[in-house]
PQR file of N, CA, C, O and H, with PARSE charges and radii, in Angstrom:
ATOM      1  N   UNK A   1     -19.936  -9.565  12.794 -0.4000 1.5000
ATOM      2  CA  UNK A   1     -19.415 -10.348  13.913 -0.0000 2.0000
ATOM      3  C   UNK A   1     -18.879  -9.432  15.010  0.5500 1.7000
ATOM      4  O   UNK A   1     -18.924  -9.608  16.227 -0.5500 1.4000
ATOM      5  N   UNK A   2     -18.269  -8.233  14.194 -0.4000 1.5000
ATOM      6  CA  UNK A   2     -17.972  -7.149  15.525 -0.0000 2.0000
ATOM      7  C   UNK A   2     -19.107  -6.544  16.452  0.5500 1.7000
ATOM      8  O   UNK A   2     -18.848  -6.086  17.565 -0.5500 1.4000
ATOM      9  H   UNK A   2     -18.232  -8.090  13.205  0.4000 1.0000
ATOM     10  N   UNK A   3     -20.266  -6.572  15.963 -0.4000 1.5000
ATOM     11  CA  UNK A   3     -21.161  -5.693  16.914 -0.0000 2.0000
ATOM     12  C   UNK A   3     -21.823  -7.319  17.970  0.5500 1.7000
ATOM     13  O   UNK A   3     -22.179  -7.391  19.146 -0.5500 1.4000
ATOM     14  H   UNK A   3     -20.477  -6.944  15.059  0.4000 1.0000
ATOM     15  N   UNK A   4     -21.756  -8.208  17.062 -0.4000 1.5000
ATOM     16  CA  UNK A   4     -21.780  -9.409  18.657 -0.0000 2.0000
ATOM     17  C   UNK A   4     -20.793  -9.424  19.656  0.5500 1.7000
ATOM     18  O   UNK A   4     -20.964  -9.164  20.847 -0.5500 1.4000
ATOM     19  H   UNK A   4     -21.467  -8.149  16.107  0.4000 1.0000
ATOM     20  N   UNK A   5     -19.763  -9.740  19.103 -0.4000 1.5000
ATOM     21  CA  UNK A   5     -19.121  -9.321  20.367 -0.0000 2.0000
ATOM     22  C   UNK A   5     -18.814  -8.080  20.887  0.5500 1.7000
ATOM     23  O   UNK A   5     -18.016  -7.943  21.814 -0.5500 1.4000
ATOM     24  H   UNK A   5     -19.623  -9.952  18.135  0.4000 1.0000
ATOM     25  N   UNK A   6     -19.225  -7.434  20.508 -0.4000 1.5000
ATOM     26  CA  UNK A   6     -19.444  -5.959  21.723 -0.0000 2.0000
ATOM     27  C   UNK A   6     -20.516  -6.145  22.488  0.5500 1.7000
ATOM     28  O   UNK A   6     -20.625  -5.917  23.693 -0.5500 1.4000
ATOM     29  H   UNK A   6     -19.873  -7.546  19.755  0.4000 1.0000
ATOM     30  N   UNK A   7     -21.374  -6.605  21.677 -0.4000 1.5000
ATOM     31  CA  UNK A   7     -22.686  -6.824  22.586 -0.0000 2.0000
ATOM     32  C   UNK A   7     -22.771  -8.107  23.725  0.5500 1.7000
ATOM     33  O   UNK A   7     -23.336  -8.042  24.816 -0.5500 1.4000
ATOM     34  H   UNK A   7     -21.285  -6.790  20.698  0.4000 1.0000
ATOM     35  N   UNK A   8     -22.107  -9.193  23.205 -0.4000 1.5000
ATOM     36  CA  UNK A   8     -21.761  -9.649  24.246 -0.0000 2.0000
ATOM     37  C   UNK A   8     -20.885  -9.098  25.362  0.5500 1.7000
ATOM     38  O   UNK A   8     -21.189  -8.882  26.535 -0.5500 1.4000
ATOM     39  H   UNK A   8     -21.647  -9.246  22.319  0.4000 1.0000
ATOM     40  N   UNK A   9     -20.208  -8.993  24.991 -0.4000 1.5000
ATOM     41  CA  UNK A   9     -18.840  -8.618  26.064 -0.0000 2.0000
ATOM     42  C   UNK A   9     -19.741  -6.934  26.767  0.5500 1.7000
ATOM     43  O   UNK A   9     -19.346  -6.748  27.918 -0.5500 1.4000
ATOM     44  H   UNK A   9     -19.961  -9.168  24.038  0.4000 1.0000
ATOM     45  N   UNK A  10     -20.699  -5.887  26.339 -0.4000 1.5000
ATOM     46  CA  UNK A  10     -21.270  -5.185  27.239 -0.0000 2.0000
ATOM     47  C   UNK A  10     -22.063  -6.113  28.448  0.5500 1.7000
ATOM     48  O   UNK A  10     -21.990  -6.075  29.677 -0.5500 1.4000
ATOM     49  H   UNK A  10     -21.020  -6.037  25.404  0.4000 1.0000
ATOM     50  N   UNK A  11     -22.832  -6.939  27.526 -0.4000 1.5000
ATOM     51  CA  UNK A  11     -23.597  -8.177  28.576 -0.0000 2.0000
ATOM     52  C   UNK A  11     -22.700  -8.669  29.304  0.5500 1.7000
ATOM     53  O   UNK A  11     -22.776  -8.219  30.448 -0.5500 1.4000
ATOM     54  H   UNK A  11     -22.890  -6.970  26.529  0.4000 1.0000
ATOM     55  N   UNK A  12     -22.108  -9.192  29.199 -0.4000 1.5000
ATOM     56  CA  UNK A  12     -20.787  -9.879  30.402 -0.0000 2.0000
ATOM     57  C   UNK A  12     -20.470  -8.810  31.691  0.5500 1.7000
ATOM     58  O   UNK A  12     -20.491  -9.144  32.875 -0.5500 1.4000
ATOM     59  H   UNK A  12     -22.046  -9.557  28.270  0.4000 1.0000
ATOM     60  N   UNK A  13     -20.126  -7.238  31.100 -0.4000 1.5000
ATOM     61  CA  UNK A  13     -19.769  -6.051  31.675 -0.0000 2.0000
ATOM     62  C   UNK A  13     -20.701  -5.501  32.548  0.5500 1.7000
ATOM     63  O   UNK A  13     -20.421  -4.762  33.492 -0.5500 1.4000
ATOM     64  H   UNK A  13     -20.109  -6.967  30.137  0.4000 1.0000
ATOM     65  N   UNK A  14     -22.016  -5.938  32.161 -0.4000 1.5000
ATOM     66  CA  UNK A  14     -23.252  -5.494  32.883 -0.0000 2.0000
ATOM     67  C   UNK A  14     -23.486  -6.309  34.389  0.5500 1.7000
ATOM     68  O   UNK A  14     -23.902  -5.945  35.489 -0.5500 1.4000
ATOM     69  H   UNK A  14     -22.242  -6.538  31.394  0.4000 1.0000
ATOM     70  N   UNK A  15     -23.139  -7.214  33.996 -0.4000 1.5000
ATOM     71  CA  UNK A  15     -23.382  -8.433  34.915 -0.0000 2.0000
ATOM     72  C   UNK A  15     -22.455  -8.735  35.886  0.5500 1.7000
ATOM     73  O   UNK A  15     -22.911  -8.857  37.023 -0.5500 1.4000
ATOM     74  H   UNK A  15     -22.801  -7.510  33.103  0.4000 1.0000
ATOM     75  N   UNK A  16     -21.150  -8.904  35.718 -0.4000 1.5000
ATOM     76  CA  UNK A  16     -20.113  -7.995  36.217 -0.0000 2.0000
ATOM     77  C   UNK A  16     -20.500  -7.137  37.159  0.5500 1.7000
ATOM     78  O   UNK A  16     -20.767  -7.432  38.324 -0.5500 1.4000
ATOM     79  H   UNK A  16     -20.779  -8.805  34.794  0.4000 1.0000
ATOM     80  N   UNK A  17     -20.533  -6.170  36.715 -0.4000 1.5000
ATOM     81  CA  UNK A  17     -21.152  -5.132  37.323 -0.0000 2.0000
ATOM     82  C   UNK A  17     -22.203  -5.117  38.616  0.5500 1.7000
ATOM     83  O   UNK A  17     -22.149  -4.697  39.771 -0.5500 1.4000
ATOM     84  H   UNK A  17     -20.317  -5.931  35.768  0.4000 1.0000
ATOM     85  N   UNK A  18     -23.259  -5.855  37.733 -0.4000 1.5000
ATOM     86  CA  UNK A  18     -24.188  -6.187  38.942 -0.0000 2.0000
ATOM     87  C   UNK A  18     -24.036  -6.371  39.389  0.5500 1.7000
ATOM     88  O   UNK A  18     -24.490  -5.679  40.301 -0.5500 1.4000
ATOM     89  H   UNK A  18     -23.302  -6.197  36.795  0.4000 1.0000
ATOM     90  N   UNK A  19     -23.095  -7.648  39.927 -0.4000 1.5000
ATOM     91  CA  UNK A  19     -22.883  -8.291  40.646 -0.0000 2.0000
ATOM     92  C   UNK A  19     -21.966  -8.089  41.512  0.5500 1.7000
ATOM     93  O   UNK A  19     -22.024  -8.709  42.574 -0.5500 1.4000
ATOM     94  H   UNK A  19     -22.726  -8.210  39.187  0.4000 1.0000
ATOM     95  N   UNK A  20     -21.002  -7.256  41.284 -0.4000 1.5000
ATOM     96  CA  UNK A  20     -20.400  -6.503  42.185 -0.0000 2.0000
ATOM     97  C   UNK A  20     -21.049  -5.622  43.091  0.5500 1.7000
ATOM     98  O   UNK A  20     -20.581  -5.186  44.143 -0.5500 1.4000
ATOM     99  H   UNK A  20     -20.956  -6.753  40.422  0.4000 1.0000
ATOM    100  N   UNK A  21     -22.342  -5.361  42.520 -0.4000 1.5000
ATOM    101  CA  UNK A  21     -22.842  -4.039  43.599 -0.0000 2.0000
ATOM    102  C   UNK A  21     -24.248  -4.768  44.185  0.5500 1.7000
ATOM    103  O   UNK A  21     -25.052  -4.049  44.778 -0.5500 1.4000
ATOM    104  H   UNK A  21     -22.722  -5.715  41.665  0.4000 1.0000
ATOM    105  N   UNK A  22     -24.461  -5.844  44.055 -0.4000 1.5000
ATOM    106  CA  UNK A  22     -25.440  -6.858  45.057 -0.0000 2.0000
ATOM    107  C   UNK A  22     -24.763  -7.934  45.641  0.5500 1.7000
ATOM    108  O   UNK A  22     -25.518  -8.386  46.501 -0.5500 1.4000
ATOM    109  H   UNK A  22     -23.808  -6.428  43.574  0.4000 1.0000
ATOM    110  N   UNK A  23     -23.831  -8.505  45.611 -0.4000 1.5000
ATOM    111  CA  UNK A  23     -22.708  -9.347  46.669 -0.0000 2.0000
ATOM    112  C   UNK A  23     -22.843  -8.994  48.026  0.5500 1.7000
ATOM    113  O   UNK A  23     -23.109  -9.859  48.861 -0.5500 1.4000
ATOM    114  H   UNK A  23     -23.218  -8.138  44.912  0.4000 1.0000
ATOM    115  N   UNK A  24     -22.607  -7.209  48.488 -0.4000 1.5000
ATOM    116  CA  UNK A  24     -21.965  -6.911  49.847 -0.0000 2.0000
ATOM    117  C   UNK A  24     -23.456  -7.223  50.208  0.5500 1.7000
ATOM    118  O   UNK A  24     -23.634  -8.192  50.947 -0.5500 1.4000
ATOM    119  H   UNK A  24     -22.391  -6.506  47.810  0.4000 1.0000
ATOM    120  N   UNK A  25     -24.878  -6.311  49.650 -0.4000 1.5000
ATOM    121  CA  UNK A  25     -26.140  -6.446  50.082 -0.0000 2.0000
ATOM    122  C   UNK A  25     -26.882  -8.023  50.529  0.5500 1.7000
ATOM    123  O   UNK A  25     -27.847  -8.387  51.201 -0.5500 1.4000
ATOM    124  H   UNK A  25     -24.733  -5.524  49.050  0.4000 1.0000
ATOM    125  N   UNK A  26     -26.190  -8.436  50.009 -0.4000 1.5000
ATOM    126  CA  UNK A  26     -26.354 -10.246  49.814 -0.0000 2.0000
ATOM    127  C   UNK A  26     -26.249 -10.481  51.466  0.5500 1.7000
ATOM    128  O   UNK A  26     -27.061 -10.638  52.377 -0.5500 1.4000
ATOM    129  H   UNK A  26     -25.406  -8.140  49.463  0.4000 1.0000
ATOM    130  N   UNK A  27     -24.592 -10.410  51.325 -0.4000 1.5000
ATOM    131  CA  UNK A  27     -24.007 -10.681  52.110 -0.0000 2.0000
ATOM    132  C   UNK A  27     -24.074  -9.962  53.876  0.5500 1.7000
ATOM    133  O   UNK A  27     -23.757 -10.561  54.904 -0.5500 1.4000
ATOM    134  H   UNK A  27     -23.931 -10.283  50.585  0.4000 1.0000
ATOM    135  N   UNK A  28     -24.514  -8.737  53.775 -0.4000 1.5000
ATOM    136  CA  UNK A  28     -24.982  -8.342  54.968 -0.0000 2.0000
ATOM    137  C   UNK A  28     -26.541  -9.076  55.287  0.5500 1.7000
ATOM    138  O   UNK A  28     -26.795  -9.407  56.445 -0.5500 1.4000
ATOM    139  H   UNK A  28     -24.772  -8.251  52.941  0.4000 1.0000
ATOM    140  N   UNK A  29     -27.319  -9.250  54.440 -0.4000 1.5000
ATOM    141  CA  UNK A  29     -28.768  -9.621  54.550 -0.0000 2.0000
ATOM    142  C   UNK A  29     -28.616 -10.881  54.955  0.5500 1.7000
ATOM    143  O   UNK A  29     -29.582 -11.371  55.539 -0.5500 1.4000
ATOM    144  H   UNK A  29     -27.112  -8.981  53.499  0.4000 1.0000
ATOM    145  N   UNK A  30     -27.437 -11.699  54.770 -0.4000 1.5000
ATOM    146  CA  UNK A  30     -27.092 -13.213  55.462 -0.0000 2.0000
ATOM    147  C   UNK A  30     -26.770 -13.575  56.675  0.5500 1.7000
ATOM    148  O   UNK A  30     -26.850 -14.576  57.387 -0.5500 1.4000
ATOM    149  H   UNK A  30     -26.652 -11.301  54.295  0.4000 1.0000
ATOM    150  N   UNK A  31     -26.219 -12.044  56.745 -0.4000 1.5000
ATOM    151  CA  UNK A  31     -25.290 -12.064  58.248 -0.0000 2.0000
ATOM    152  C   UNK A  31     -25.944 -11.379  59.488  0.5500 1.7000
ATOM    153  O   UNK A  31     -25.362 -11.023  60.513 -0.5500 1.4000
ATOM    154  H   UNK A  31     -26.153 -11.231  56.166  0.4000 1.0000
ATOM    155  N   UNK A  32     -27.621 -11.234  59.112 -0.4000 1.5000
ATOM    156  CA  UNK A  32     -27.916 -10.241  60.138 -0.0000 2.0000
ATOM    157  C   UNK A  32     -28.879 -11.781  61.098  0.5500 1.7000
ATOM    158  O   UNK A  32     -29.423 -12.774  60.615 -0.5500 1.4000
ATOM    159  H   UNK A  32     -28.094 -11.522  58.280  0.4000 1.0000
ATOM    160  N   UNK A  33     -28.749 -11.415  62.306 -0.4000 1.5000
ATOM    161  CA  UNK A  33     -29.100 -12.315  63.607 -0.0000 2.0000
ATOM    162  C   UNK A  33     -31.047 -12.279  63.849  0.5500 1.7000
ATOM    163  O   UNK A  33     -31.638 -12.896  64.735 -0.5500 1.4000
ATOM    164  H   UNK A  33     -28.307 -10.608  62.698  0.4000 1.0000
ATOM    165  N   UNK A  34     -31.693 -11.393  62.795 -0.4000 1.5000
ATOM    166  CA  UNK A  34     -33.545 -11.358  63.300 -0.0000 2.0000
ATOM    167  C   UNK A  34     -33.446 -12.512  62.535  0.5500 1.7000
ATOM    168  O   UNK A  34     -32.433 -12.956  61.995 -0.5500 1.4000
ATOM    169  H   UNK A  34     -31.212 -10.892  62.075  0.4000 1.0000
ATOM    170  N   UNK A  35     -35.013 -13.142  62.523 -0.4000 1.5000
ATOM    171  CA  UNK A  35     -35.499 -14.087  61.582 -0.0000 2.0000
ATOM    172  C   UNK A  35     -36.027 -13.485  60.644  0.5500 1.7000
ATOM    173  O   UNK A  35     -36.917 -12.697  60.965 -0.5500 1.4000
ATOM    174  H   UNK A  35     -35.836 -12.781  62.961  0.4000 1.0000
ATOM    175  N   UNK A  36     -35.796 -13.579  59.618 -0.4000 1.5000
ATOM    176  CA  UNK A  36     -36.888 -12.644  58.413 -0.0000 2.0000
ATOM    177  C   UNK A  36     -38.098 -13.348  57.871  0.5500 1.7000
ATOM    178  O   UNK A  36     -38.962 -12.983  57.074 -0.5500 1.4000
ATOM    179  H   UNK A  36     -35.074 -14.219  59.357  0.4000 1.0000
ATOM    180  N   UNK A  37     -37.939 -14.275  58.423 -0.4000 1.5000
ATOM    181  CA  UNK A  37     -39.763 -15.367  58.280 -0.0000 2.0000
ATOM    182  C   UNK A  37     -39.751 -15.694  56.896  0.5500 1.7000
ATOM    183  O   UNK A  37     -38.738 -15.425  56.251 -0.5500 1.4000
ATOM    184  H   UNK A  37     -37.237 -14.571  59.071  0.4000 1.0000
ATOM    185  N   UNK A  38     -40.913 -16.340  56.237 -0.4000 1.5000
ATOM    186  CA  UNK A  38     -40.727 -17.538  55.513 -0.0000 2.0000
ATOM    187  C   UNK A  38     -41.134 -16.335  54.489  0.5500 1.7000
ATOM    188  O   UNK A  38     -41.505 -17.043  53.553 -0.5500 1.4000
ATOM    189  H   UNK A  38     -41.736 -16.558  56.761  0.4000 1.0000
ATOM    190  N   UNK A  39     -41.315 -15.017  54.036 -0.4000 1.5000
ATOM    191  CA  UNK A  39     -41.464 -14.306  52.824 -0.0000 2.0000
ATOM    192  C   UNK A  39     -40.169 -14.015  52.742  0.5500 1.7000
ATOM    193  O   UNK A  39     -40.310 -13.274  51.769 -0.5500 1.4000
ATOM    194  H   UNK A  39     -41.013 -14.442  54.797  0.4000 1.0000
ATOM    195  N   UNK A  40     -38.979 -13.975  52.955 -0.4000 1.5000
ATOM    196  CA  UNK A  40     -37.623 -14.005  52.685 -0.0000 2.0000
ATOM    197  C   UNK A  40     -37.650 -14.567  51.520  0.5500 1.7000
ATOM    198  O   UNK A  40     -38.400 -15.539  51.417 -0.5500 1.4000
ATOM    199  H   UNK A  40     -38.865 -14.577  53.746  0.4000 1.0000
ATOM    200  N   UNK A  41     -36.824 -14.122  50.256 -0.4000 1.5000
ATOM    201  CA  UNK A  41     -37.079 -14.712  49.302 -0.0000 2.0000
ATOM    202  C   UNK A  41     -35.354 -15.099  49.172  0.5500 1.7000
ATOM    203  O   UNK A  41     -34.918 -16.036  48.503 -0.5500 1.4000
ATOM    204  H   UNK A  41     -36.216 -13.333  50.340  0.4000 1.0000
ATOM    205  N   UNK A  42     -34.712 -14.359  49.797 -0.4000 1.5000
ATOM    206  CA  UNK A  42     -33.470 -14.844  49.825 -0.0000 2.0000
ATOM    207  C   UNK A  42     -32.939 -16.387  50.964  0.5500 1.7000
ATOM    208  O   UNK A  42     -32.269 -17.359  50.615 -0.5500 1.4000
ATOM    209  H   UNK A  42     -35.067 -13.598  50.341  0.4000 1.0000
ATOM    210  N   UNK A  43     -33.382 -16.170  51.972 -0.4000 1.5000
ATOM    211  CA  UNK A  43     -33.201 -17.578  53.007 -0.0000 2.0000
ATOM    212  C   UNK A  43     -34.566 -18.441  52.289  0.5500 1.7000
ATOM    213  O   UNK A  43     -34.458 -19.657  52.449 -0.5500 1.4000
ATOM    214  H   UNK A  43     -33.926 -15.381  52.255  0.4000 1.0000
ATOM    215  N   UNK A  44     -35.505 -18.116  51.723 -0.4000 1.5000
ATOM    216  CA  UNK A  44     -36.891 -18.939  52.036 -0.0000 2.0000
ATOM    217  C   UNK A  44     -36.997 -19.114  50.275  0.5500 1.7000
ATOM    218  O   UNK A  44     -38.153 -18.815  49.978 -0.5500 1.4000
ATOM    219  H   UNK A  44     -35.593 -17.129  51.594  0.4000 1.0000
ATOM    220  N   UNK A  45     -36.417 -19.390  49.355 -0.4000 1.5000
ATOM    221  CA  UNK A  45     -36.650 -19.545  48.247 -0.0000 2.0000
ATOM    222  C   UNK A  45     -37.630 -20.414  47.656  0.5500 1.7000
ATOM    223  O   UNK A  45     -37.706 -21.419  48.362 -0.5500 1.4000
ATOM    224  H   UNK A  45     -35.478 -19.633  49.597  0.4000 1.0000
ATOM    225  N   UNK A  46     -38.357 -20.474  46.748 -0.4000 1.5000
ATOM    226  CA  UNK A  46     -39.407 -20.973  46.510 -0.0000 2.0000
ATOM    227  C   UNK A  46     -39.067 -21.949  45.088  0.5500 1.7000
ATOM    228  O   UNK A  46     -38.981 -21.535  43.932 -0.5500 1.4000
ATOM    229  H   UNK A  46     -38.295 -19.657  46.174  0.4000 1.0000
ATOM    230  N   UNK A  47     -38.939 -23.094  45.481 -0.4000 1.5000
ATOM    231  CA  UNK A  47     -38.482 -23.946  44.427 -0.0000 2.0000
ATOM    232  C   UNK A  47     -39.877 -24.647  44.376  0.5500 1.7000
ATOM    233  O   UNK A  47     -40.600 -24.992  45.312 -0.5500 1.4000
ATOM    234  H   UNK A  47     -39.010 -23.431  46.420  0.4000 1.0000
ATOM    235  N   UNK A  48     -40.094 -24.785  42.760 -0.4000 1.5000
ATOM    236  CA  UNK A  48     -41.201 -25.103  42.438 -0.0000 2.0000
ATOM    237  C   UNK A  48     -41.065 -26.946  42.920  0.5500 1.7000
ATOM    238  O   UNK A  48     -40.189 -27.343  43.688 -0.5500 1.4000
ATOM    239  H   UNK A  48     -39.508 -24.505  42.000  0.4000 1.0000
ATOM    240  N   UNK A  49     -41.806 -27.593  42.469 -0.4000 1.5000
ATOM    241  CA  UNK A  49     -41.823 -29.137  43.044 -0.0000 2.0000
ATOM    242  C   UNK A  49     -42.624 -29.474  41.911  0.5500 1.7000
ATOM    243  O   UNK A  49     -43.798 -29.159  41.716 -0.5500 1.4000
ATOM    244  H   UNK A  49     -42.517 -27.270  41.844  0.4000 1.0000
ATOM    245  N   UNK A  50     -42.031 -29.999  41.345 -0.4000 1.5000
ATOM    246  CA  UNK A  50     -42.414 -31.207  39.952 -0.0000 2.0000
ATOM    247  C   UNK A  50     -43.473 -32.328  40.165  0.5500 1.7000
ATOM    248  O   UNK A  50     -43.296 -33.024  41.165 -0.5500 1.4000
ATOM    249  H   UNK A  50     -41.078 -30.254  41.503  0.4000 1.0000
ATOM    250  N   UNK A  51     -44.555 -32.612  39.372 -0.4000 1.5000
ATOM    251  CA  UNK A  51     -45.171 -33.679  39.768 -0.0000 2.0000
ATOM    252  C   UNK A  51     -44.838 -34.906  38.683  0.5500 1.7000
ATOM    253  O   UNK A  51     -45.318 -36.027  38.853 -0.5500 1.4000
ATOM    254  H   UNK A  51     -44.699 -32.046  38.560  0.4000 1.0000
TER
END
């Protein structure tokens, strides 16, 4: 049971992590004034559509 939760709690730490160091990139790529056209995968996301 000890090596799950290490392994979780590294997973948690990782992610964490990540996410601390893609937020600001996020966040400048939101804030910039060009159009980045419809391959933007961040403004132009591609949600599938169910039939």
């Amino acid at each position: 049971m000890r090596s799950l939760a290490y392994v979780t709690g590294l997973v948690l730490v990782a992610l964490a992590v990540a996410a601390i160091a893609v937020t600001p990139l996020l966040l400048v790529h939101a804030r910039t004034t060009h159009d980045h056209g419809p391959a933007c995968w961040w403004c132009h996301p591609r949600i599938s559509r169910r039939r």
